[in-house]
C-alpha positions as YAML, in Angstrom:
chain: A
units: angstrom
residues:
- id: 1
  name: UNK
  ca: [100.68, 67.37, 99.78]
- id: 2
  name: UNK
  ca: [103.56, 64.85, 99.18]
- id: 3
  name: UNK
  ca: [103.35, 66.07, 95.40]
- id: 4
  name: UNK
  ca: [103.95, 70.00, 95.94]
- id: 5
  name: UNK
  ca: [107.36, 70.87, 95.10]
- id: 6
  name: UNK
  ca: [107.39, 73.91, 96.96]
- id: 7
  name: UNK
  ca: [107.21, 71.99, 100.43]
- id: 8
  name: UNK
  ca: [110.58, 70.15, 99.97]
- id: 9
  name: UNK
  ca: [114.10, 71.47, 99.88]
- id: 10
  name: UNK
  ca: [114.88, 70.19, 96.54]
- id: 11
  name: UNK
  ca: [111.97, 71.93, 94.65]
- id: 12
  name: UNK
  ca: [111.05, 69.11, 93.62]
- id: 13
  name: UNK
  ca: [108.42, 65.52, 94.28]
- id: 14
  name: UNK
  ca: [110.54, 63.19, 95.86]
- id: 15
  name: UNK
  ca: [112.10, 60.58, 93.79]
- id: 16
  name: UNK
  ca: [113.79, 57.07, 94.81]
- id: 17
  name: UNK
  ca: [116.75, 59.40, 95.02]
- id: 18
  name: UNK
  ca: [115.83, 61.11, 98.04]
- id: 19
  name: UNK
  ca: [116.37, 60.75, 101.64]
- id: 20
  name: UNK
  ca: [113.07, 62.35, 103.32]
- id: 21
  name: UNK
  ca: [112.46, 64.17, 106.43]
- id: 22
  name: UNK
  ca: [109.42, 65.20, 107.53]
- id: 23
  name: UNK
  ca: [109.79, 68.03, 110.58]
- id: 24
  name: UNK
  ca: [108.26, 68.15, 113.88]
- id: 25
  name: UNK
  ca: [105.04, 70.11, 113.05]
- id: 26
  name: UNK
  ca: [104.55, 69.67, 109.49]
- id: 27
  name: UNK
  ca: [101.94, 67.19, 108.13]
- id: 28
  name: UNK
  ca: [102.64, 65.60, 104.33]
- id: 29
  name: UNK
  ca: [99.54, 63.78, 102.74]
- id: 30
  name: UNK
  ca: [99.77, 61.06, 100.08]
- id: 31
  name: UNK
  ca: [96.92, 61.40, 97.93]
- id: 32
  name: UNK
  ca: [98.93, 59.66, 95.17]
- id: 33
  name: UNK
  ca: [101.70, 57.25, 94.60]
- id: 34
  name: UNK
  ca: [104.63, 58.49, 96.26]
- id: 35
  name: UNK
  ca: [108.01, 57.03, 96.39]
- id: 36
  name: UNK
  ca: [111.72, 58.03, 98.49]
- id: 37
  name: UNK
  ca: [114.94, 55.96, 99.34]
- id: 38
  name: UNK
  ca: [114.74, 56.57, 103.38]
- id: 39
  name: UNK
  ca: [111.91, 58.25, 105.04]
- id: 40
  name: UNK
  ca: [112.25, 59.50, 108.69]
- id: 41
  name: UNK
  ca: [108.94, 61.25, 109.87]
- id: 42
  name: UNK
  ca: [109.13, 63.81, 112.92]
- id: 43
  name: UNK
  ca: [106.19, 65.52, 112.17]
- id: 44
  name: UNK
  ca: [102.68, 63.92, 110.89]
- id: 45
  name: UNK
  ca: [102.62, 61.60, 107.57]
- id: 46
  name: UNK
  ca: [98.83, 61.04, 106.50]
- id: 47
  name: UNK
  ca: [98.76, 58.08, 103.66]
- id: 48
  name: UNK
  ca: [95.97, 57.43, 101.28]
- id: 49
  name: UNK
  ca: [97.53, 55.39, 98.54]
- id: 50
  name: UNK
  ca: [100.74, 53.61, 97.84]
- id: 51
  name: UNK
  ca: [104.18, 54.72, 99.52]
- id: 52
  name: UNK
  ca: [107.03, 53.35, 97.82]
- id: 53
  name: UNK
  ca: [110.23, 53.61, 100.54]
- id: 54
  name: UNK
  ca: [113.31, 51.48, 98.79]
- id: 55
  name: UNK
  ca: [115.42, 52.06, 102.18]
- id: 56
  name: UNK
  ca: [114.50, 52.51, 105.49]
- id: 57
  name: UNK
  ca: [111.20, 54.00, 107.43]
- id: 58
  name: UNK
  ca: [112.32, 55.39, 110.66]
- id: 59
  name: UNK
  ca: [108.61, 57.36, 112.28]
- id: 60
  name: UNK
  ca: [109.21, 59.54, 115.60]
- id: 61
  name: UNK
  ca: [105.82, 61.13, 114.64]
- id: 62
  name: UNK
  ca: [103.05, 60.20, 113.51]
- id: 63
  name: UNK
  ca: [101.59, 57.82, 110.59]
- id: 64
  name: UNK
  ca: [98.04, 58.19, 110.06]
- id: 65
  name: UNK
  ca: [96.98, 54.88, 107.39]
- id: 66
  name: UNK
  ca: [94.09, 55.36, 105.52]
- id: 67
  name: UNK
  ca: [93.45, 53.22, 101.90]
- id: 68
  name: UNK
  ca: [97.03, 52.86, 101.97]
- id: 69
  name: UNK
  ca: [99.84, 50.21, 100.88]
- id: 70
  name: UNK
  ca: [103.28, 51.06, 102.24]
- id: 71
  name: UNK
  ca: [106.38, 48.60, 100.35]
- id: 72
  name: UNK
  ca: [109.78, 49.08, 102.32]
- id: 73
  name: UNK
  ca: [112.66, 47.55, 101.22]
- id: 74
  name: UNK
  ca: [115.15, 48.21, 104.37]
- id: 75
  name: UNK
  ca: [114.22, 48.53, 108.10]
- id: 76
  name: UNK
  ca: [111.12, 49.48, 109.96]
- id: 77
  name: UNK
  ca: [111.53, 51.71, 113.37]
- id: 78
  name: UNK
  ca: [108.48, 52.52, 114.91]
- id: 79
  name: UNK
  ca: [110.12, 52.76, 118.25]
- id: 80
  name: UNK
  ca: [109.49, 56.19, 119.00]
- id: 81
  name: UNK
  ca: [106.38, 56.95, 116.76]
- id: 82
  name: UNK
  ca: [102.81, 56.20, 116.75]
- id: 83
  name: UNK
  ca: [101.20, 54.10, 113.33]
- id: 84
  name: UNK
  ca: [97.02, 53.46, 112.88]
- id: 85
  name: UNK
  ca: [95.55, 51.54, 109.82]
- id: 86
  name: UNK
  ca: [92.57, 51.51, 108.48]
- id: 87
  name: UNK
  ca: [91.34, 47.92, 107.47]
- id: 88
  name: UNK
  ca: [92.70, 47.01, 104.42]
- id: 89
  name: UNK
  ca: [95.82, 48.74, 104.75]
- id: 90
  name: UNK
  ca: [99.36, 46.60, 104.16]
- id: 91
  name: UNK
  ca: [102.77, 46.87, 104.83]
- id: 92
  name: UNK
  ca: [105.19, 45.09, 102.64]
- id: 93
  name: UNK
  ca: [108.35, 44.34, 103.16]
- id: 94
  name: UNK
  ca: [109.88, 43.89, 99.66]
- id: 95
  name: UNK
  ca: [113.32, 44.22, 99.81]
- id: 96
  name: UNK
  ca: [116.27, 41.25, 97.94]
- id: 97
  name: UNK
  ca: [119.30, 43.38, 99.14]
- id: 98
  name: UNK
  ca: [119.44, 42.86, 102.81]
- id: 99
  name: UNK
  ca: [117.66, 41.50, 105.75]
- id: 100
  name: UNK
  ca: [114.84, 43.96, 107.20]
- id: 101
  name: UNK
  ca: [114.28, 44.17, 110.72]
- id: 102
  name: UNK
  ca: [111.20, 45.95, 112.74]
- id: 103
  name: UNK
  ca: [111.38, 47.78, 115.75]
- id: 104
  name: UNK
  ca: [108.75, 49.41, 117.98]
- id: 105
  name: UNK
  ca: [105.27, 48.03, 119.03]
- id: 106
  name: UNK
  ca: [103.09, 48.23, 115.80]
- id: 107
  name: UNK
  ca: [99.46, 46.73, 115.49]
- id: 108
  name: UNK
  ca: [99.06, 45.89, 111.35]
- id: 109
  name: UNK
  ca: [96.42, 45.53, 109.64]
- id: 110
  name: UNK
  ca: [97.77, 43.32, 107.04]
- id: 111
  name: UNK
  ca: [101.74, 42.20, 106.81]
- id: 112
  name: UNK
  ca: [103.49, 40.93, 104.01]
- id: 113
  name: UNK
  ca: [106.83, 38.92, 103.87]
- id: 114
  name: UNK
  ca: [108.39, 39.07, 100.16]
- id: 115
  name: UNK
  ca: [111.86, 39.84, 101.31]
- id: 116
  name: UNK
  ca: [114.16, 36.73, 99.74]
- id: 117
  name: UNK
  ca: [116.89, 37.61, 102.89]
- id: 118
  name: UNK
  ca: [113.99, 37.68, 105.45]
- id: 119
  name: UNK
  ca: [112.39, 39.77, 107.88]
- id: 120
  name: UNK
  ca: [113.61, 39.77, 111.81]
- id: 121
  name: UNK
  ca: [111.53, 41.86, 114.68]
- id: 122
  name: UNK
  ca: [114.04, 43.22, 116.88]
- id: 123
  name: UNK
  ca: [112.08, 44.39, 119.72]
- id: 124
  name: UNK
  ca: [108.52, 45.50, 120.21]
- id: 125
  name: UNK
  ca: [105.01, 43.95, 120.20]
- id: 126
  name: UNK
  ca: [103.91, 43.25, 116.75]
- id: 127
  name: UNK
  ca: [100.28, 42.51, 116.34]
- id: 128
  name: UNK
  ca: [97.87, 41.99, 113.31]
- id: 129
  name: UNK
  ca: [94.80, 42.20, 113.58]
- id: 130
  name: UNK
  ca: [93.91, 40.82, 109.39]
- id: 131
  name: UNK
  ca: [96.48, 38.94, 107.71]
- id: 132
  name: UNK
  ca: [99.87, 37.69, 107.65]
- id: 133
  name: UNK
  ca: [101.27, 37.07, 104.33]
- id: 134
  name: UNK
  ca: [104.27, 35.13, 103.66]
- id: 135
  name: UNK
  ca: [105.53, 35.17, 100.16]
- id: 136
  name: UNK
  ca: [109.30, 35.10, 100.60]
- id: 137
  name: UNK
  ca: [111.85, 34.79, 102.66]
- id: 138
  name: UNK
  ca: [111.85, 34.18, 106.19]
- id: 139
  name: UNK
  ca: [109.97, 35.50, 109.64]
- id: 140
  name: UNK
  ca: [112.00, 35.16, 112.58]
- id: 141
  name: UNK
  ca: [109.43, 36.55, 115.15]
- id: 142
  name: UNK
  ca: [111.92, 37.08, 118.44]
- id: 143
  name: UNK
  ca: [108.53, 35.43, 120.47]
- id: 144
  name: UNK
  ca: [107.10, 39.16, 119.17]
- id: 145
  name: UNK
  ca: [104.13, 38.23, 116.91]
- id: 146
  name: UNK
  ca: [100.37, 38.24, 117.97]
- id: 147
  name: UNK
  ca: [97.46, 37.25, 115.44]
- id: 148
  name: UNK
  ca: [95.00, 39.00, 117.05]
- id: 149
  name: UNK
  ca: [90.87, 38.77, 117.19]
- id: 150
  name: UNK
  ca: [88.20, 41.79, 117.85]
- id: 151
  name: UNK
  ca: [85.00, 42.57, 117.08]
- id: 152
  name: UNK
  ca: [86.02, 43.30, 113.72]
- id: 153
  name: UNK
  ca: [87.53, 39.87, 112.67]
- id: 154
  name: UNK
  ca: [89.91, 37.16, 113.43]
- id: 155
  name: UNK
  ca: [93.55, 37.53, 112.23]
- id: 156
  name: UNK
  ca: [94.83, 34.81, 110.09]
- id: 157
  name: UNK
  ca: [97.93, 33.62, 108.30]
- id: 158
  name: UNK
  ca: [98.05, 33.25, 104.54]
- id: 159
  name: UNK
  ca: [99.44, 30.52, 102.77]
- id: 160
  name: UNK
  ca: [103.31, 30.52, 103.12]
- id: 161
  name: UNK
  ca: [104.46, 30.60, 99.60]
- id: 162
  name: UNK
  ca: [108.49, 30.28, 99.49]
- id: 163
  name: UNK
  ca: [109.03, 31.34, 102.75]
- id: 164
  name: UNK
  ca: [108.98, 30.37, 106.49]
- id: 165
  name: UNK
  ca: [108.51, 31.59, 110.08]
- id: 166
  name: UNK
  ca: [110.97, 31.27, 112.79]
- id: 167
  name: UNK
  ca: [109.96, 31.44, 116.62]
- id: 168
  name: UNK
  ca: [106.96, 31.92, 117.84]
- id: 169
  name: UNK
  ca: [103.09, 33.30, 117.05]
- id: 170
  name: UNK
  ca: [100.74, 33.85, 119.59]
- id: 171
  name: UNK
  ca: [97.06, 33.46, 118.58]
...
């Protein structure tokens, strides 16, 4: 568990201070609010409530989504890794220091803007399958973005509250 200071090298639970690795092999839950300045996941990350990342998430591994909000202030790389939601699960991109950019194919559940520099995807087939949310700052989709239907629902996009998309959303 995230919250067991005998799994991480500082003795410690994980404050905004520190830069996290999780190892090939190893599986960390978050059964409660859990926060770190850049994550990087090898192994297997298993989310059940609110992860608070104020840099960047970098996942090689796996992220397993399950009741969960995720806020990231910095960069999103999912290049490499493997992410699954569960409905109802967000992402956030919260940041005011820097632009954010997302790599790697990810299918979202539901995706919020509130990043006053904006959010750019850099590569990668991004598709959401509940809601997009912009509250801040602007989208620039690189032609990446799907709203996307199943038998579960139709995707749809929030009201755009101080913000704006750039490029282009396939429906």
């Amino acid at each position: 568990n995230w919250n067991n200071t005998s799994i991480w090298d500082c003795s410690c639970e994980p404050t905004v201070g520190n830069d996290i690795t999780i190892e090939a092999a190893h599986n960390v839950n978050v059964s409660s609010s859990a926060v770190a300045n850049n994550l990087l996941i090898n192994g297997t990350l298993t989310l059940s409530d609110l992860i608070d990342v104020e840099g960047n998430l970098t996942n090689n591994g796996t992220i397993s989504s399950n009741g969960s909000r995720i806020f990231l202030a910095g960069n999103w790389d999912n290049s490499s890794g493997s992410y699954t939601y569960s409905d109802g699960d967000s992402v956030t991109f919260d940041g005011s220091s820097f632009l954010s950019t997302i790599s790697g194919d990810t299918d979202w559940d539901i995706l919020t803007i509130n990043n006053s520099n904006g959010v750019t995807v850099n590569s990668g087939n991004q598709n959401i399958f509940s809601k997009l949310n912009i509250q801040n700052g602007t989208l620039t989709t690189g032609g990446l973005l799907t709203l996307k239907s199943n038998v579960n629902g139709t995707a749809q996009m929030d009201n755009i509250e101080s913000g704006a998309i750039s490029g282009n959303i396939t429906i």
